[in-house]
DSSP file (Angstrom, degrees, kcal/mol; ACC not computed):
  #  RESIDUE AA STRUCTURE BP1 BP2  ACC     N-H-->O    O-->H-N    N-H-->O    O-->H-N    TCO  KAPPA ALPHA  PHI   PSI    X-CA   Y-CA   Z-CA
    1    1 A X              0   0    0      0, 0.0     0, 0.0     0, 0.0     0, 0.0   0.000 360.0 360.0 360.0 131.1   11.0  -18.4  -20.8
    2    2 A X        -     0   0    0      2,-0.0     2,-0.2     0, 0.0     0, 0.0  -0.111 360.0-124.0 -58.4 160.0    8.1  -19.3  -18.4
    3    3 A X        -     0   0    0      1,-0.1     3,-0.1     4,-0.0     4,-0.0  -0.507  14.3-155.1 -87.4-179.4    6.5  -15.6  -16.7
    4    4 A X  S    S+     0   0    0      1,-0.3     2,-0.3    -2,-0.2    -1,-0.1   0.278  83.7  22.1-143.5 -26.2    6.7  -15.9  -13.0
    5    5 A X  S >  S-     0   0    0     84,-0.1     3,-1.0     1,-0.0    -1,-0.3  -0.957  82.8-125.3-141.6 149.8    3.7  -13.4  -12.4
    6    6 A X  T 3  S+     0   0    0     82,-0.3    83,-0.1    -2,-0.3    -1,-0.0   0.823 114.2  42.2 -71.9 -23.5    0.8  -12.7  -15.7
    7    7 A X  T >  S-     0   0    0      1,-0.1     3,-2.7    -3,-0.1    -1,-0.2   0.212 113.1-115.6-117.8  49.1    1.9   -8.7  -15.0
    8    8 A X  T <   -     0   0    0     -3,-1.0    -1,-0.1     1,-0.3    -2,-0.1   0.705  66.2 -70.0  65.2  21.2    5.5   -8.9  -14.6
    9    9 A X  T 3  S+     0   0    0      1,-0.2    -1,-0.3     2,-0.1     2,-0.2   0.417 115.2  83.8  71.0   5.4    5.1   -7.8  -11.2
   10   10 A X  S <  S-     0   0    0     -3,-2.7     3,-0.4    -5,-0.0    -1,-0.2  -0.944  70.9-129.3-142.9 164.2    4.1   -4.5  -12.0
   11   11 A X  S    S+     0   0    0     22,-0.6    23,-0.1    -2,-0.2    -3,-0.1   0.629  78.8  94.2 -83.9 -13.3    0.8   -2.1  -13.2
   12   12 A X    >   -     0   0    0      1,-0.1     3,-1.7    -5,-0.1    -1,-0.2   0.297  59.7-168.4 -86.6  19.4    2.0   -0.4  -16.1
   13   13 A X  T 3  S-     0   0    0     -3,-0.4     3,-0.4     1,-0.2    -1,-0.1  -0.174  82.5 -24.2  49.9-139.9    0.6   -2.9  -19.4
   14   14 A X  T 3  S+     0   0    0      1,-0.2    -1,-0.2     3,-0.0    -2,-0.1   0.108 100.8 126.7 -98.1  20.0    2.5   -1.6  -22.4
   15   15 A X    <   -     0   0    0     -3,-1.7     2,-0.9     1,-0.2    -1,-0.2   0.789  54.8-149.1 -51.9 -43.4    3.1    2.3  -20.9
   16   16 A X        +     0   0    0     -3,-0.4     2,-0.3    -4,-0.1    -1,-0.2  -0.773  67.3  26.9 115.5 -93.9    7.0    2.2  -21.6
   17   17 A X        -     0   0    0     -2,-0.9     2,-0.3    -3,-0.1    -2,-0.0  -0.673  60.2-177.9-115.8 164.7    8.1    4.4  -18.9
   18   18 A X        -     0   0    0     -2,-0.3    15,-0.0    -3,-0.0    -6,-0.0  -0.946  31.1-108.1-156.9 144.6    6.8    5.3  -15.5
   19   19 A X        -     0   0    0     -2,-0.3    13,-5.2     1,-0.1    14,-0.3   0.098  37.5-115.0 -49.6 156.0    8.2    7.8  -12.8
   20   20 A X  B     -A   31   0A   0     11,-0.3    11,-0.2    12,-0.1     2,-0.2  -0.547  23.3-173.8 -98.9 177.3    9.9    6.7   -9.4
   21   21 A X        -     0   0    0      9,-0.9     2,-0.4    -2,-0.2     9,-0.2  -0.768  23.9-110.3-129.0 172.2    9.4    7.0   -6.5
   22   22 A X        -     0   0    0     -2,-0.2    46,-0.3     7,-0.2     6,-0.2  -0.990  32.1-121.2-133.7 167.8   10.9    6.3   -3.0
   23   23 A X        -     0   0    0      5,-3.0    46,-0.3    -2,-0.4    12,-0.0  -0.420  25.3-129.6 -91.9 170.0    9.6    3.6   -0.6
   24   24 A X  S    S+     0   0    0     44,-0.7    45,-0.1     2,-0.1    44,-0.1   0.360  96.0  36.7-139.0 -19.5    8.4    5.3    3.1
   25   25 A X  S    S+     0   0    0     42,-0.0    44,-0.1    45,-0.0    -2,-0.0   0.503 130.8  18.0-100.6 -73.3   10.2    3.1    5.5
   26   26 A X  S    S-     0   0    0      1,-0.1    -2,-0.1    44,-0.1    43,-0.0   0.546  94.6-120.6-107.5   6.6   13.8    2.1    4.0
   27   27 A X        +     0   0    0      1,-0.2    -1,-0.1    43,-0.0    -4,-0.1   0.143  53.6 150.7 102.7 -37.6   14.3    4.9    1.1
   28   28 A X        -     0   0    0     -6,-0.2    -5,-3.0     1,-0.1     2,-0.8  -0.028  52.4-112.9 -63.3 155.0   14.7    2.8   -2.3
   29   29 A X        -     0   0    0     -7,-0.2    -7,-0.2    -9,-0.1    -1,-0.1  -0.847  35.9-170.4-115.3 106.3   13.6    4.2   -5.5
   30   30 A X        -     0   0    0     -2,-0.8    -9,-0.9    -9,-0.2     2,-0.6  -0.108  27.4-117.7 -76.1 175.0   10.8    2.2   -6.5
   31   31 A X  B >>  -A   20   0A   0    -11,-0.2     4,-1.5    -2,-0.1     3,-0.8  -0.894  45.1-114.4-101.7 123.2    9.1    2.6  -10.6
   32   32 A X  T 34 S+     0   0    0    -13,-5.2   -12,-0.1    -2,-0.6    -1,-0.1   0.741 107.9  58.2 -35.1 -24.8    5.5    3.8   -9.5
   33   33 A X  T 34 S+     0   0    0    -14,-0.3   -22,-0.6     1,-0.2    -1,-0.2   0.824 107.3  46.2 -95.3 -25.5    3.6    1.0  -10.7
   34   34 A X  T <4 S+     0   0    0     -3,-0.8    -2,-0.2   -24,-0.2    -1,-0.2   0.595  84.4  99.0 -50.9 -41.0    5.3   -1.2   -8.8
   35   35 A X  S  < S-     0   0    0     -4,-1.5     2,-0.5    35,-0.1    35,-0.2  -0.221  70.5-126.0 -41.8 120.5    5.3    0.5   -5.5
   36   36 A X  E     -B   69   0B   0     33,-1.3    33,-1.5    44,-0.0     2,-0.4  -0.927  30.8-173.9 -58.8 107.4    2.4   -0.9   -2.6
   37   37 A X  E     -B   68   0B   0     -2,-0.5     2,-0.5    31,-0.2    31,-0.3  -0.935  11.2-178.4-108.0 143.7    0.7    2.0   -1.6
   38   38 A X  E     -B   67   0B   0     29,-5.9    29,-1.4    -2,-0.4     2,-0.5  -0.824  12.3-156.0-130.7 147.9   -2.2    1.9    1.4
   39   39 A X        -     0   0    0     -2,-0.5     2,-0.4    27,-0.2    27,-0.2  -0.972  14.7-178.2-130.3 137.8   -3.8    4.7    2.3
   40   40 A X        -     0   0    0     -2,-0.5    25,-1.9    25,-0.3     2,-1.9  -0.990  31.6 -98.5-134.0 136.8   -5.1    4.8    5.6
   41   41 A X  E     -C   64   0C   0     -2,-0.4     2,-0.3    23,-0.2    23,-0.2  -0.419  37.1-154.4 -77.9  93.8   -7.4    7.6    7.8
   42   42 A X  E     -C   63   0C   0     21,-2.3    21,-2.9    -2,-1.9     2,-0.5  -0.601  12.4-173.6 -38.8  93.2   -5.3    9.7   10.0
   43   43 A X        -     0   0    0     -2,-0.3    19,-0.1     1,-0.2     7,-0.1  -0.916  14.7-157.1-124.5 131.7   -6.6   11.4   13.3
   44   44 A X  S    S+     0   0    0     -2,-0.5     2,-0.2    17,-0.5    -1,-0.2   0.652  70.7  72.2 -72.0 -11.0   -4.6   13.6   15.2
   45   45 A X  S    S-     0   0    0      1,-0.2    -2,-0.1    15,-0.0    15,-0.0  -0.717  89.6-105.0 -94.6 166.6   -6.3   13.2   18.3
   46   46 A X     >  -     0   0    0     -2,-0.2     4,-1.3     1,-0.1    -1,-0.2   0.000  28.1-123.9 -74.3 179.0   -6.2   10.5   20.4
   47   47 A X  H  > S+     0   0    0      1,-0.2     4,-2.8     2,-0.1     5,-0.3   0.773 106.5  52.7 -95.0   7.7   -9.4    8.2   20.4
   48   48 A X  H  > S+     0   0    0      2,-0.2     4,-1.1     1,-0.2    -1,-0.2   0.913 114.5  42.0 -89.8 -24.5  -10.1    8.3   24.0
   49   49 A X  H  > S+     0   0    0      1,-0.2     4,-2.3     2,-0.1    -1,-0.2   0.841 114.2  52.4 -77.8 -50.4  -10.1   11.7   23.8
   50   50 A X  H  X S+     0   0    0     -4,-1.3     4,-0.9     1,-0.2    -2,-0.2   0.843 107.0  56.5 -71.4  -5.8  -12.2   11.8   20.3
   51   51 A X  H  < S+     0   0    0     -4,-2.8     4,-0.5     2,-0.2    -1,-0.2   0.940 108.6  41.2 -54.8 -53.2  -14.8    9.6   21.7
   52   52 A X  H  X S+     0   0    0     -4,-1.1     4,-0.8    -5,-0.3    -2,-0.2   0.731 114.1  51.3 -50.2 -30.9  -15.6   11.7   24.5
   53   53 A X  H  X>S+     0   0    0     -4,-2.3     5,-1.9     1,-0.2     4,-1.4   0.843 115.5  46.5-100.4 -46.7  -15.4   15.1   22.2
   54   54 A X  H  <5S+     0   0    0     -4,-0.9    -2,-0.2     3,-0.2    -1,-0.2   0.765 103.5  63.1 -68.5  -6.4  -18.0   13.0   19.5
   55   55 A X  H  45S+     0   0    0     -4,-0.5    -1,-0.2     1,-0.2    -2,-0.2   0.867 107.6  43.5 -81.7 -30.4  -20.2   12.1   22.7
   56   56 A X  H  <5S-     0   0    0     -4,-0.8    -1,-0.2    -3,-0.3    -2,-0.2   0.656 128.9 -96.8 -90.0 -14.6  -20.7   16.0   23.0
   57   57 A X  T  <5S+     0   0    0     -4,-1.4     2,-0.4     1,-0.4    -3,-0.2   0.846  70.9 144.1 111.2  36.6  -21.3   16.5   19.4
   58   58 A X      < -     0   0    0     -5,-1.9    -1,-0.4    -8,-0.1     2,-0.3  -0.917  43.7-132.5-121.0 153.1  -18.2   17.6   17.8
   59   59 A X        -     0   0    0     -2,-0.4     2,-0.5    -5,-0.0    -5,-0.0  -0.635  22.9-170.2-110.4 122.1  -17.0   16.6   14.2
   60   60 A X        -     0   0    0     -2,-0.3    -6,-0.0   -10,-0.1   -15,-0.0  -0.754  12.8-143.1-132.4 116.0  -13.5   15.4   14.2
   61   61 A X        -     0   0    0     -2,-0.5     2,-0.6     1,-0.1   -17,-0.5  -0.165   8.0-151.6 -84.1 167.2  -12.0   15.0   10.9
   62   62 A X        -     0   0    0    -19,-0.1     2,-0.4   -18,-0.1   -19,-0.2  -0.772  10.2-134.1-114.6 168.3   -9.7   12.5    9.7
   63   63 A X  E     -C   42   0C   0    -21,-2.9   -21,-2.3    -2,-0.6     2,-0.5  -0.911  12.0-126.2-126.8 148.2   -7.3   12.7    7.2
   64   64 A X  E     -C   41   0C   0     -2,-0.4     2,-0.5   -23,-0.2   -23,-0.2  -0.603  27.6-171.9-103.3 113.3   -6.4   10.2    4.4
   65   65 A X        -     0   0    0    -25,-1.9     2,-1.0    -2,-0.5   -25,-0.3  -0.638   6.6-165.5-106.7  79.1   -2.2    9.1    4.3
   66   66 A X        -     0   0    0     -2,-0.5     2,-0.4   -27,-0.2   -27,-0.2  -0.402  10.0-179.7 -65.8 100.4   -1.3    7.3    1.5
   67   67 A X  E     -B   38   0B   0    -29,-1.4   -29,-5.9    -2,-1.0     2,-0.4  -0.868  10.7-158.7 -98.5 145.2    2.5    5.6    2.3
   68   68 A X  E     -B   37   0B   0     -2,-0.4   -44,-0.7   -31,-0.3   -31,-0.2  -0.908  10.8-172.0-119.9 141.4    4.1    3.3   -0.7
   69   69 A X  E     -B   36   0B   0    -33,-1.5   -33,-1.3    -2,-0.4     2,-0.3  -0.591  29.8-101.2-119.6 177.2    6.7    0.8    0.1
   70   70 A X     >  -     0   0    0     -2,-0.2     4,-2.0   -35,-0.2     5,-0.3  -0.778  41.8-101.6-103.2 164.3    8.8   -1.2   -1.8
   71   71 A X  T  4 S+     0   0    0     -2,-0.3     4,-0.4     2,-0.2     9,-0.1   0.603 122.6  50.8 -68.1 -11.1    7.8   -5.1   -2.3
   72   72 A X  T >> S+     0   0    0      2,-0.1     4,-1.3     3,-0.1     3,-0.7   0.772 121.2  34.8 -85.8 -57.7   10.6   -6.3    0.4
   73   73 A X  H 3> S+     0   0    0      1,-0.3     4,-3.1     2,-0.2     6,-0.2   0.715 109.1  60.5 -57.2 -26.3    9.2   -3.7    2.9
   74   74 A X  H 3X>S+     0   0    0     -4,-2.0     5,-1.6     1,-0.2     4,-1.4   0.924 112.9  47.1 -72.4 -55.2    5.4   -4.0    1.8
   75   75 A X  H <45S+     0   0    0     -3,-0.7    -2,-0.2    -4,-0.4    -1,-0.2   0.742 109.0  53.3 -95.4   8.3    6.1   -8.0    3.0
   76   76 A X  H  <5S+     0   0    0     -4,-1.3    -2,-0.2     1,-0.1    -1,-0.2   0.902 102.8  49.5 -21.7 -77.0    7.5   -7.3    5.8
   77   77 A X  H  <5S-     0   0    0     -4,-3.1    -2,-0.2    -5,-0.1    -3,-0.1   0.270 113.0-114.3 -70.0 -14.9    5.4   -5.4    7.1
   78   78 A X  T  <5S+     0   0    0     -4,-1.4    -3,-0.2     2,-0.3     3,-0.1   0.603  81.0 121.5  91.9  17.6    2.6   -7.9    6.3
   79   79 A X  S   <S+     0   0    0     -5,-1.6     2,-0.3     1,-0.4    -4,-0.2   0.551  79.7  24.0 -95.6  12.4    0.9   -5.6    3.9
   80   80 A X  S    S-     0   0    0     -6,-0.9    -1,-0.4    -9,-0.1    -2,-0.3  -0.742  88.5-129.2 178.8 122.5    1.2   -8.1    0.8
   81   81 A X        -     0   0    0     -2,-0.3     2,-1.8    -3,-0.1    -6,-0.1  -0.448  13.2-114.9 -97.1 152.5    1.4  -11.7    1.5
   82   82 A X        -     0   0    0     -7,-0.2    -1,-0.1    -2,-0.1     6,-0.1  -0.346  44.0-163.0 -72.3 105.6    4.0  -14.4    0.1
   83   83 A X        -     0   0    0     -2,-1.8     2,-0.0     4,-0.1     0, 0.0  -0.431  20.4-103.6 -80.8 173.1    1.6  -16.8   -2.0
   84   84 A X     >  -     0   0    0      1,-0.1     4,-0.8     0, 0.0    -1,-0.1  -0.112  42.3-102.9 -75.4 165.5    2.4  -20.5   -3.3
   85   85 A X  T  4 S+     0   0    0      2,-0.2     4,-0.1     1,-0.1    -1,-0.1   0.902 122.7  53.5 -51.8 -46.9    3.1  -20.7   -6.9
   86   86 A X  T >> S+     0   0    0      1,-0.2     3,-1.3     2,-0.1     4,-0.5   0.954 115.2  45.6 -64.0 -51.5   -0.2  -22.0   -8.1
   87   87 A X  G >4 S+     0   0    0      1,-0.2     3,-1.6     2,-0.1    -1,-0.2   0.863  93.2  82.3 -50.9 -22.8   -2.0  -18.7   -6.1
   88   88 A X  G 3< S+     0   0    0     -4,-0.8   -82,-0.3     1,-0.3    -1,-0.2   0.795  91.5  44.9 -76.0  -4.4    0.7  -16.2   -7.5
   89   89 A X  G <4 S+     0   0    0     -3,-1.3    -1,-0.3    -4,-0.1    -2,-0.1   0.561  93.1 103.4-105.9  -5.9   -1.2  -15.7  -11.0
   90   90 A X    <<  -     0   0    0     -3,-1.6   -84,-0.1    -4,-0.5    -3,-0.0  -0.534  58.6-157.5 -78.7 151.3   -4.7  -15.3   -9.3
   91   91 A X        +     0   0    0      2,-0.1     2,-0.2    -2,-0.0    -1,-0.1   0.629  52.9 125.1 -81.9 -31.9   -6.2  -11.8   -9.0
   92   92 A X        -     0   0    0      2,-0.1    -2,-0.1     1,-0.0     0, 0.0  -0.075  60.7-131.5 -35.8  93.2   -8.6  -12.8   -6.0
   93   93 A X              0   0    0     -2,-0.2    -2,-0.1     1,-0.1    -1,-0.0  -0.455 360.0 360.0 -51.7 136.2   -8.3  -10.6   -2.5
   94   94 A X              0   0    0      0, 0.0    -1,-0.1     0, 0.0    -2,-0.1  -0.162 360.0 360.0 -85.6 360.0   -8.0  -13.2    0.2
């Protein structure tokens, strides 16, 4: 039977098992390796206010949020796109 993706649509090579997880928007209990996950920098103040507050010389940190989705929500959401068949075995960020 033809593969449909070279890793089976998931990260874990010959591991066995891997832990769940649950997806950050709709709940489902993804396998970890499978799972999207983006991490993105977090600031709790706004920016119009943290420009002004850097203008004057003050350090405002951000903070690093990693959310994981599940593969429907992750294309949804437009964070991993549907490719053609011939594209779906390439490794290459577009």
């Amino acid at each position: 039977m033809p593969k449909k993706r070279e890793n089976r649509g998931r990260r874990k090579g010959d591991k066995g098992h891997v832990g769940y997880i649950f997806c950050d928007n709709c709940g489902a209990r993804v396998p970890e390796d499978k799972a999207i996950c983006t991490t993105r920098m977090y600031s709790p103040v706004e920016p119009a206010l943290a420009q002004e507050l850097e203008k004057k010389g003050a350090i405002i940190t951000k903070y690093p949020v990693t959310k994981c989705y599940c593969v429907n929500c992750a294309v949804h959401f437009g964070i991993v796109k549907i490719r053609a068949e011939n594209e779906r075995k390439s490794r290459a960020r577009a």
